[in-house]
N, C-alpha and C positions, 0 to 999 in steps of 0.2 A: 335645514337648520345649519346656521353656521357653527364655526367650532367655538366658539367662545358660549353660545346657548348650549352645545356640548357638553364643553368644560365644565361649566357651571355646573349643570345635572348630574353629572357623575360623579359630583363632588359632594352630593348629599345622600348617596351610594352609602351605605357604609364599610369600608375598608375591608370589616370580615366577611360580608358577602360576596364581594369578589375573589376572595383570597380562595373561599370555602365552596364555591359554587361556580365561578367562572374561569378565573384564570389558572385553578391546578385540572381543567380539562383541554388546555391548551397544548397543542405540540410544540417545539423550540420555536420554527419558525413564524407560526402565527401567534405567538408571546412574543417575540423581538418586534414581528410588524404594531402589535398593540400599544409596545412600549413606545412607538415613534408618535403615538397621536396626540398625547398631549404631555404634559410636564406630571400631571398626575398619574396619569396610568404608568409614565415611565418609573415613577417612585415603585406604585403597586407590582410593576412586570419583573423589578429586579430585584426582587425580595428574594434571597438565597436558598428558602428549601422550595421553591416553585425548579430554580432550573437543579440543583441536586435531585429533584426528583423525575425530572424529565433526562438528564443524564444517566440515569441509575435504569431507569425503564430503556433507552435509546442502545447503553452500552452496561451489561449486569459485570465486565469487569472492571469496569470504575468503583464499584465496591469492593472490591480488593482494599484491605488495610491497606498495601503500599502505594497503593492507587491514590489510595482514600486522604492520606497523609500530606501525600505532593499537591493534591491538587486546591489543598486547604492556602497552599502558598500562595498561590496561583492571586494575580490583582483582583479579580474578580469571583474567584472559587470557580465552581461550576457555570458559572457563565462564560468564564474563559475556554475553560477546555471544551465548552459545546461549539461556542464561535471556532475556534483554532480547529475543530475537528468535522464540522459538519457543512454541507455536504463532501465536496470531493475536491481535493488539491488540483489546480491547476498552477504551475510554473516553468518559468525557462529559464535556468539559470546560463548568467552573465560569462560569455569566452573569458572576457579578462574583468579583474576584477581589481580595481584601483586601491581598494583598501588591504591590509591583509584580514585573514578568516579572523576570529575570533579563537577562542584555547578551545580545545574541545572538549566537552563535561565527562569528569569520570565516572560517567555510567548515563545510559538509554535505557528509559522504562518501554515494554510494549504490553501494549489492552488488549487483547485480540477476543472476538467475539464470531463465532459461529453459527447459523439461524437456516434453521430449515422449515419454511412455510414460512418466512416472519417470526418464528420462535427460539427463544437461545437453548442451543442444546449443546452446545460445550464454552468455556470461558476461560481465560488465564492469563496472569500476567504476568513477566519478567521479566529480571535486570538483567541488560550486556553490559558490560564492565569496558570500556572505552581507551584506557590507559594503559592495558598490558599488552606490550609487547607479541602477542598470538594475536589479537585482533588489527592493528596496526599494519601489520606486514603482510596478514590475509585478506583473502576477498569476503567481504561483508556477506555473512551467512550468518541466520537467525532462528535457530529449530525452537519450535514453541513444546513440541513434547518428545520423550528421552525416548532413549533406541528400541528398546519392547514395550515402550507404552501403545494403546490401541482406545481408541474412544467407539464406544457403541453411535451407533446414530438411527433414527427410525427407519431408515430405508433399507429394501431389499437389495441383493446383489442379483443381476438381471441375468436371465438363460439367454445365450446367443442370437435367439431370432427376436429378443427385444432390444437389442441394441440401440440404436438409432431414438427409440422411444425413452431408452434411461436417460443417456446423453439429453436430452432434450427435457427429461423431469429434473436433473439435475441442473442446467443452465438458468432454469426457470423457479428453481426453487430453495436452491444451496448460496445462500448468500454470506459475505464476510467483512468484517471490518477489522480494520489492524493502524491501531495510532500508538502515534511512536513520541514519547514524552520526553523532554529536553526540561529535566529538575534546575539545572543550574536557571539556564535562561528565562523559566516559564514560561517555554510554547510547547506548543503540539501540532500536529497534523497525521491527517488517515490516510495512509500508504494505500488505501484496497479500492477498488470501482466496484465493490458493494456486488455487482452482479458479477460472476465469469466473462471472463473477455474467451476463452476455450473451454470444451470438454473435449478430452481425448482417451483413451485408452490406451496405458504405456504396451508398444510392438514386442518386447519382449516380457515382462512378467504379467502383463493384461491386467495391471491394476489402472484404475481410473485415476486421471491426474485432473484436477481442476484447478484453475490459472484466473486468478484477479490480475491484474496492474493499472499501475499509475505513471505514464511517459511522461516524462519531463523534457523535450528535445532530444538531447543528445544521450540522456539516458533514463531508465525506466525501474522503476521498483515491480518485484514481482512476486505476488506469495502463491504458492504451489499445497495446494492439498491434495493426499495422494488417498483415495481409497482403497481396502480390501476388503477380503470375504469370499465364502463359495459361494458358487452358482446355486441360483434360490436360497440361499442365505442371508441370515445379516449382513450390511457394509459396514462396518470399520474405519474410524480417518485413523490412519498409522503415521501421516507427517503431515503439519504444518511449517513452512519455513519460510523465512523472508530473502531475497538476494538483490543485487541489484547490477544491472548489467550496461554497457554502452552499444554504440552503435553498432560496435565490430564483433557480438557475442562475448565482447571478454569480461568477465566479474570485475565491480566496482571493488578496489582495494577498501579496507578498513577506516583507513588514514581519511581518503579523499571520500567516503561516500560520509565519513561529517560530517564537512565540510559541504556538500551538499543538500544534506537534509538540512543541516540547521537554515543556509540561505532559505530552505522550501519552507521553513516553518515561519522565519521572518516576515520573507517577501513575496510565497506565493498566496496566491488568490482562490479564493474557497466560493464554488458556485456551483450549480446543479448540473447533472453532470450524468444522462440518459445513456440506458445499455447500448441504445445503435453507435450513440457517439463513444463513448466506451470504447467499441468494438473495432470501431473504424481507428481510434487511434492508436490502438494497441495494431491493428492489422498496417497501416501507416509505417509503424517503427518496425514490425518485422521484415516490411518490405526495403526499407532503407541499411535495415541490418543484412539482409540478404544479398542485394546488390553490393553492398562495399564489400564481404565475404565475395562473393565475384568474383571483381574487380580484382582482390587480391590474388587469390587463387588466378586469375588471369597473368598477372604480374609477374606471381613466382614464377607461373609455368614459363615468361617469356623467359624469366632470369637464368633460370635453367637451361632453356634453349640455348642462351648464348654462351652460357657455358662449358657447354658439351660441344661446341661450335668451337668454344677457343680452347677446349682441351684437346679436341680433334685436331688444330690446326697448330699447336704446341707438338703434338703427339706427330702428325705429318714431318713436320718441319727437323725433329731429333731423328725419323728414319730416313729422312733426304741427307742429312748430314753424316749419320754413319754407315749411310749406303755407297755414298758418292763423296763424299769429302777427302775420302785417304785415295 
């Protein structure tokens, strides 16, 4: 059947049968591939409470009132912010950059969404404030919940000789997402690789730290969730928070990690984006982080060398002259 015998048939469909019975069982992406088939199902695919409601299901804090508000703006509504956010950011942003950045908006909304087994067990969103002077001169840090707050979560806190086994139900099963909304401009994109790129267990207070990111070349976004709890007990997430760092370990300042995101919300490229590769790019940039830390530390050390070489040979040279000069 060609598409024009297609077209035709589906077009004696009735409008609400698909709306009521086929396309609100659609996921995002095979509702974008349907809209591409023909000029009619594009009409039917892009009816607004089809992707509001695959949004709402995908991310439950897009229902957040101030979620909910911004994203009415948006050219598209909810079909914006599903594009801009799904699957997984990839970019590189540009060494030099011919034009200057754009102003930076006074304020970054974040969605952050939590899911264990596929399920959301904690949500929240909130404003950074972009324009004051604390954010600006600091390195971009993003805490999602306050100094004593503790989110229950279904899993147990694991006895010593299940170690290995936790780690490993948690890489497999503690997933995240975190998009970061730019109100002024109306984009967005999702800072998180969905899956853990690490599970580790922090060496001194033995709480579990679990580690999303999204590298961008020369630097990486990284949101940290930290578990507690005792042994055979409930876990507890006690922090969510977002940072973003460069190749040398150093925290992206406030100012320039805008500047960053908005180019990734603009110009980077959103495509699928599997935990091995995931894992490999994040393992990729700590190896590149690692080496330039090195090199440095090699560096000083030589700098030092020479130092103590020519304070020795300043230090020689004043006891040659008041030994033997008079």
């Amino acid at each position: 059947m060609d598409n024009t015998s297609f077209s035709s048939d589906i077009t004696t469909v009735h409008p609400d049968i698909f709306q009521s019975h086929i396309l609100n069982r659609l996921d995002g992406p095979t509702l974008a591939s349907a809209a591409s088939s023909t000029s009619h199902l594009r009409r039917l695919c892009t009816e607004h409470h089809l992707w509001r409601n695959i949004s709402a299901a995908t991310w439950p804090s897009l229902n957040d009132p101030l979620a909910a508000a911004i994203i009415t703006t948006f050219p598209a509504r909810h079909r914006s912010i599903f594009s801009d956010s799904f699957p997984s950011l990839h970019h590189s942003p540009p060494n030099l950059n011919p034009t200057p950045p754009p102003p930076p908006p006074p304020e970054l909304i974040s969605a952050v969404d939590l899911y264990y087994k596929g399920k959301p067990v904690f949500s929240r969103v909130i404003k950074t404030e972009t324009h004051k002077g604390w954010f600006l001169c600091s390195p971009l840090w993003v805490d999602l919940l306050d100094r004593n707050e503790v989110v229950p979560t279904p899993l147990k806190f694991a006895q010593t000789n299940d170690e290995n086994k936790l780690l490993n139900h948690l890489d497999e099963n503690l997933t995240l997402s975190w998009i970061i909304i730019d109100p002024t401009r109306k984009r967005a994109a999702n800072l998180s690789s969905r899956r853990p790129v690490a599970v580790r267990r922090h060496w001194l207070t033995a709480e579990l730290q679990v580690l999303y990111a999204v590298p961008m070349e020369t630097v990486q976004c990284v949101v940290k969730v930290t578990c507690c709890g005792k042994a055979g007990g409930a876990m507890h997430v006690r922090e969510v928070s977002l940072t973003m760092e460069d190749t040398e370990g150093r925290h992206v300042m406030g100012k320039d990690s805008v500047v960053i995101l908005q180019d990734a919300m603009e110009n980077g490229k959103r495509k699928k984006l599997d935990e091995v590769e995931a894992k490999e790019r994040f393992e990729k940039f700590s190896i590149v982080k690692r080496e330039i830390r090195e090199r440095k530390m090699r560096r000083d050390k030589a700098m030092d060398m020479v130092a103590m070489l020519v304070a020795f040979a300043v230090f020689a040279l004043l006891f040659w002259f008041m030994a033997f000069a008079v």
